[in-house]
MIFIVO-431028 format. One line per field, with one value per residue: residue number from 0; residue in one letter; x, y, z of N, C-alpha, C in turn. Coordinates in steps of 0.1 Angstrom, whole numbers, m for minus. Layout:
num = c(NUM,...)
residuo = c(A,...)
n_xx = c(X,...)
n_yy = c(Y,...)
n_zz = c(Z,...)
ca_xx = c(X,...)
ca_yy = c(Y,...)
ca_zz = c(Z,...)
c_xx = c(X,...)
c_yy = c(Y,...)
c_zz = c(Z,...)
END
This chain:
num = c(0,1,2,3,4,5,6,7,8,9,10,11,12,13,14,15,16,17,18,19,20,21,22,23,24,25,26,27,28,29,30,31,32,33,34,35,36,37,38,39,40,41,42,43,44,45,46,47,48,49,50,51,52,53,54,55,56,57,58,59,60,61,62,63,64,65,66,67,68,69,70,71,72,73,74,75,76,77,78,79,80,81,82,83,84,85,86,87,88,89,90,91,92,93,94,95,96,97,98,99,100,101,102,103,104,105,106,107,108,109,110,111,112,113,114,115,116,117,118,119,120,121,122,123,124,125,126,127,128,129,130,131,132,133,134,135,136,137,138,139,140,141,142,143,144,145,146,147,148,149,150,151,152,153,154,155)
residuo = c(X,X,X,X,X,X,X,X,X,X,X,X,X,X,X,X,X,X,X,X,X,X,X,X,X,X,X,X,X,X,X,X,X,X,X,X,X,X,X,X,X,X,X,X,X,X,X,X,X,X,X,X,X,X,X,X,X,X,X,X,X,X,X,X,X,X,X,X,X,X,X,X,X,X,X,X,X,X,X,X,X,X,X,X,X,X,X,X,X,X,X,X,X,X,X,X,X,X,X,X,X,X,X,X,X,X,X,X,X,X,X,X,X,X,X,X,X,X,X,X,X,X,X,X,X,X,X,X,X,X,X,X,X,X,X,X,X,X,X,X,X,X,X,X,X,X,X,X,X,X,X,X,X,X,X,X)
n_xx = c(57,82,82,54,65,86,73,53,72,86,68,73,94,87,61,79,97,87,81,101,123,112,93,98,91,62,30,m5,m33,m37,m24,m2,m5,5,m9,m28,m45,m30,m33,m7,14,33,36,41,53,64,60,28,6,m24,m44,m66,m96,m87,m106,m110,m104,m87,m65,m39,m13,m4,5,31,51,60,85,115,137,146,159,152,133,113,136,142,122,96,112,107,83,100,85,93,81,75,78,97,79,71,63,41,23,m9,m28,m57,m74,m80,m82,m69,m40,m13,17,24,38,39,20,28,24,m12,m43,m66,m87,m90,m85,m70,m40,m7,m13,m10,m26,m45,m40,m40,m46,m24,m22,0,34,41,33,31,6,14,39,48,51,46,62,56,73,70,37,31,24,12,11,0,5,m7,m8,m35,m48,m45,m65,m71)
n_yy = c(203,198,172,165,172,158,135,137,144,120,102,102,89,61,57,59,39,18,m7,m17,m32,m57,m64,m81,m99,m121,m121,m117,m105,m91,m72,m50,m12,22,45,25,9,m12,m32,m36,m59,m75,m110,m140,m162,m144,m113,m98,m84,m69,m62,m34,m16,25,39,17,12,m1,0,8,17,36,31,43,41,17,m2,m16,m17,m13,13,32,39,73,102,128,146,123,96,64,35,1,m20,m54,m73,m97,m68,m40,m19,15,23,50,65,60,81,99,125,143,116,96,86,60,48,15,m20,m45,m33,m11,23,26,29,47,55,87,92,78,72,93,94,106,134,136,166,181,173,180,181,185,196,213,241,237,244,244,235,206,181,158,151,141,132,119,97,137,149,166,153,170,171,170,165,141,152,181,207,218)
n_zz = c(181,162,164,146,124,115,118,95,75,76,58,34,32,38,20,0,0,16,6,m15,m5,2,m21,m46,m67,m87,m98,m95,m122,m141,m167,m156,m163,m169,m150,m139,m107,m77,m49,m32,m8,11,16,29,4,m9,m27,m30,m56,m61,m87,m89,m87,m94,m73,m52,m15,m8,m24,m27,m43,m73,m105,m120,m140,m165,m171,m186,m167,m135,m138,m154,m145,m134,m124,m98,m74,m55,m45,m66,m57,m63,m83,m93,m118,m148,m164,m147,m123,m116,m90,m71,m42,m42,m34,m12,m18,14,30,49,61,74,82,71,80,62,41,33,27,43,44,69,94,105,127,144,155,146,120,88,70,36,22,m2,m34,m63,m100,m110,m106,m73,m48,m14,12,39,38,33,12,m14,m43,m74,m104,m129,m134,m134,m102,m69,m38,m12,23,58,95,105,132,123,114,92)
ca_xx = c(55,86,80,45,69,91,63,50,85,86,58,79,105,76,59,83,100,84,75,114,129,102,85,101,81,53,17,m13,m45,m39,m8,0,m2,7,m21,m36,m39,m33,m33,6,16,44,30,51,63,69,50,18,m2,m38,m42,m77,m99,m83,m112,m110,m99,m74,m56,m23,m5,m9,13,33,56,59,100,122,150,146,174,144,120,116,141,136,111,99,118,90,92,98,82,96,71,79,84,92,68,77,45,37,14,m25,m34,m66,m73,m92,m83,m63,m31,0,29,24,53,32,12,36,10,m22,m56,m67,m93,m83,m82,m55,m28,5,m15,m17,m43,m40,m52,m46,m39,m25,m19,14,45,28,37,15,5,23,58,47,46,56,59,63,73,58,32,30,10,19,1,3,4,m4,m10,m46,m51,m48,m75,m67)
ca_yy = c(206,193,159,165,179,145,120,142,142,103,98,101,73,48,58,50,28,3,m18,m18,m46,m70,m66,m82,m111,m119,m123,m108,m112,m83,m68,m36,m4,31,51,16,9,m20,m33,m44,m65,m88,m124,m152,m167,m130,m101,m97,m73,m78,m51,m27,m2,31,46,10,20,m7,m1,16,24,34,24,56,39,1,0,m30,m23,m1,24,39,47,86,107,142,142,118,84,52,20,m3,m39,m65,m88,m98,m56,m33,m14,23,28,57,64,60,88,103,139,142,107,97,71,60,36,m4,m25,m52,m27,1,34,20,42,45,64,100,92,68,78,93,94,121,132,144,179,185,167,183,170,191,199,227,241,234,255,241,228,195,176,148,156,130,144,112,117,154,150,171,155,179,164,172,159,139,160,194,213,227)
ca_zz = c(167,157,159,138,109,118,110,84,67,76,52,21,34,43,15,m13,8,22,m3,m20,0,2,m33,m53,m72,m92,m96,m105,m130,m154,m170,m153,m170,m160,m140,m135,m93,m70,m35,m29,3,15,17,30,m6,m16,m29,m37,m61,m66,m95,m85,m92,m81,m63,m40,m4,m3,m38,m22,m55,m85,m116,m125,m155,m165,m174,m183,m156,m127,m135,m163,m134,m135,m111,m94,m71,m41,m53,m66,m54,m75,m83,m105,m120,m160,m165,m137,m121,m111,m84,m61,m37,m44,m19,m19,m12,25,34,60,60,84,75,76,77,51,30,30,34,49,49,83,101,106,145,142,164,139,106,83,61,21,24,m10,m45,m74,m109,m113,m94,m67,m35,m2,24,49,30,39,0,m20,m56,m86,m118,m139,m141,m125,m91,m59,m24,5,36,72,103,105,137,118,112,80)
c_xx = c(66,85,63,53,80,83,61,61,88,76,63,88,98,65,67,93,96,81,95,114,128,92,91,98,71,39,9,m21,m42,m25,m10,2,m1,m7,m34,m36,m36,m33,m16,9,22,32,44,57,66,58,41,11,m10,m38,m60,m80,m90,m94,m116,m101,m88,m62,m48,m16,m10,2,20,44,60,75,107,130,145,152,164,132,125,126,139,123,111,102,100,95,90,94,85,86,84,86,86,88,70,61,49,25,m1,m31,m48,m72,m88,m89,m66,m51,m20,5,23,33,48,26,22,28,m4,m36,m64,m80,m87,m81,m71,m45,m15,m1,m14,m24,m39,m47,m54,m34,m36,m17,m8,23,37,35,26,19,15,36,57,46,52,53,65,64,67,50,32,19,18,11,7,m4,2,m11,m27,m48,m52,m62,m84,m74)
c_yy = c(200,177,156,166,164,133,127,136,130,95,96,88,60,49,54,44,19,m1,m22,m32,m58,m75,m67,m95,m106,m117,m116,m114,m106,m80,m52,m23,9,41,39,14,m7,m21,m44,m45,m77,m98,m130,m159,m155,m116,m103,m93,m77,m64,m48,m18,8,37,33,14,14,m7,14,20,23,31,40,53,23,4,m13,m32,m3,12,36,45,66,90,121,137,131,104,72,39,13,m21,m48,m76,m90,m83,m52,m23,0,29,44,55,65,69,94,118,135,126,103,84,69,40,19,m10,m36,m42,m12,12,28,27,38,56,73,103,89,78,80,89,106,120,140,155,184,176,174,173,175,196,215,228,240,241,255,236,215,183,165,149,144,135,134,102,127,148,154,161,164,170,171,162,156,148,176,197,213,215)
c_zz = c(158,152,149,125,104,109,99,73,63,64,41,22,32,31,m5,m13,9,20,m8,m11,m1,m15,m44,m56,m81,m87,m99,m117,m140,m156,m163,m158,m165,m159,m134,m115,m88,m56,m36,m17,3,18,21,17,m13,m20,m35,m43,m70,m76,m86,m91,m84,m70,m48,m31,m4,m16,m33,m32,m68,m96,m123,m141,m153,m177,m178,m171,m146,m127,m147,m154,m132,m121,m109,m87,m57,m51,m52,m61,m63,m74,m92,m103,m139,m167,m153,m137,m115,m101,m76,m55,m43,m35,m27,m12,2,33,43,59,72,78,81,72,66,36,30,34,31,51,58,85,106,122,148,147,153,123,103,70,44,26,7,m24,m59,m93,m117,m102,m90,m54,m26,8,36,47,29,24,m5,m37,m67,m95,m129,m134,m131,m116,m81,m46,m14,16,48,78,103,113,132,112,100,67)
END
């Protein structure tokens, strides 16, 4: 059980993480705006972000504030990663309640089939700081959205 609460907990690191290091570049068709989504992913000359609908499965973040300098990205909360193109980009997760994800070292969180060995699943999304059944959450304060998290294999 511990190590379910482990990955679980891991989801916030790899989550607004794993894009930081590597995403830093341009590109892109439209200008970015905030609640807009994309699909972001390391490429070999640097990072990529194809802007998307959000209800497309592969549009991993969504745009939570468009800043000149990283240090204006909201704090409190689970940290955003951040993308420099011409502004920077303060993203979070794109999660979608019921849907199932686990970390990818290219695409950062990856939506997976809820079989998928070490995923877990949104069980619930709210559109203000909230507590979840199980403690299990990641909370952004802009804008306000809580996900609760558990393990895909849970029930619940």
């Amino acid at each position: 059980m511990r190590k379910i609460g482990l990955g679980v907990g891991a989801v916030a690191v790899v989550a607004a993480g794993a894009f930081a290091l590597a995403l830093l570049g341009g590109g892109g068709d439209r200008t970015p705006a905030p609640g807009g989504c994309a699909h972001v992913e390391r490429v070999e000359e640097g990072a990529a972000y194809k802007v998307l609908d959000c209800t497309a499965t592969d549009a991993n973040v969504r745009v939570a504030k468009v800043v000149d300098d990283a240090s204006e990205c909201p704090r409190g909360g689970a940290p955003y990663t951040i993308f420099k193109r011409s502004d920077t980009l303060c993203l979070m997760p794109n999660f979608v309640e019921g849907a199932c994800y686990r970390g990818d070292r290219a695409a950062g969180m990856k939506r997976v089939d809820c079989t998928t060995a070490q995923a877990i699943r949104v069980a619930g999304v709210t559109r203000e700081p909230a507590e979840c059944a199980n403690g299990k959450k990641l909370t952004y304060v802009e804008p306000a959205v809580t996900y609760c998290l558990v393990p895909a294999s849970d029930p619940r």
